[in-house]
C-alpha positions in Angstrom: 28.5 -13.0 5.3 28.9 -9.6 5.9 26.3 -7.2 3.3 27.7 -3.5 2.7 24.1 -1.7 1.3 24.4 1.2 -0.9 22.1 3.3 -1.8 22.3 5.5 -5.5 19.9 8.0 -6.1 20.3 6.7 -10.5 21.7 3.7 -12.7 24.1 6.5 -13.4 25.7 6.6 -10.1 26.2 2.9 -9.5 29.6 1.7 -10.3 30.4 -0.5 -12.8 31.5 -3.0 -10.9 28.4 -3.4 -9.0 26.0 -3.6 -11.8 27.9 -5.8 -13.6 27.5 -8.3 -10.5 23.8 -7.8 -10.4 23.0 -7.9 -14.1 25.0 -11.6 -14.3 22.1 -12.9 -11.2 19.2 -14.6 -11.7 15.8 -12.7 -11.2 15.3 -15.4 -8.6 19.0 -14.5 -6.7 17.8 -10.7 -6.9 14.2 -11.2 -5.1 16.2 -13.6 -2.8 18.6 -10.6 -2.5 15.7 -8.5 -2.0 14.2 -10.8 0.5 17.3 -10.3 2.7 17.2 -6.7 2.2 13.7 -6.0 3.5 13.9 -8.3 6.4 17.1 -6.5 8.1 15.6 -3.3 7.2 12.6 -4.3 8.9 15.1 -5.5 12.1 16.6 -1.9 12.2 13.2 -0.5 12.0 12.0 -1.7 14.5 15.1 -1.9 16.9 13.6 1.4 17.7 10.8 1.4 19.9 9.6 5.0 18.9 8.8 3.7 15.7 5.2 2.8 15.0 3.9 -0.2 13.4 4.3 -1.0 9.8 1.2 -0.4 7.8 1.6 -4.1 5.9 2.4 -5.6 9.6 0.6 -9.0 10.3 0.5 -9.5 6.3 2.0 -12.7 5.2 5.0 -11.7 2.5 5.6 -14.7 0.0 8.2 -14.7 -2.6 6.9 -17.4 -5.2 9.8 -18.3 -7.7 9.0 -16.5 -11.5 7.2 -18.8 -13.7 9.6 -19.8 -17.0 
């Protein structure tokens, strides 16, 4: 699955379209999102070697499902 990431500056700016498909998920299918997110980011991050360490690095990240 290919992910196109877009980045708004404001609610204002996002299209309809796309925040009509994220308002219709789950909390849980938005931190999952999330998830996803932060762990490519962290793949291009550090695809460059110049770039230092991550301040959090070596910390265990959990995503616990929301209590209902």
């Amino acid at each position: 699955m290919d992910l196109v990431i877009k980045k708004y500056k404001s609610w204002q700016d996002v299209p309809t379209n796309d925040l009509e498909f994220w308002l219709q998920k789950t909390p849980e299918q938005r931190l999952q999102a999330a998830k996803i997110l932060i762990e490519r980011a962290e793949k291009f991050y550090y695809s460059n070697p110049k770039n230092k360490p991550l301040y959090y690095e070596g910390r265990i990240s959990k995503f616990h499902p929301i209590a209902k």
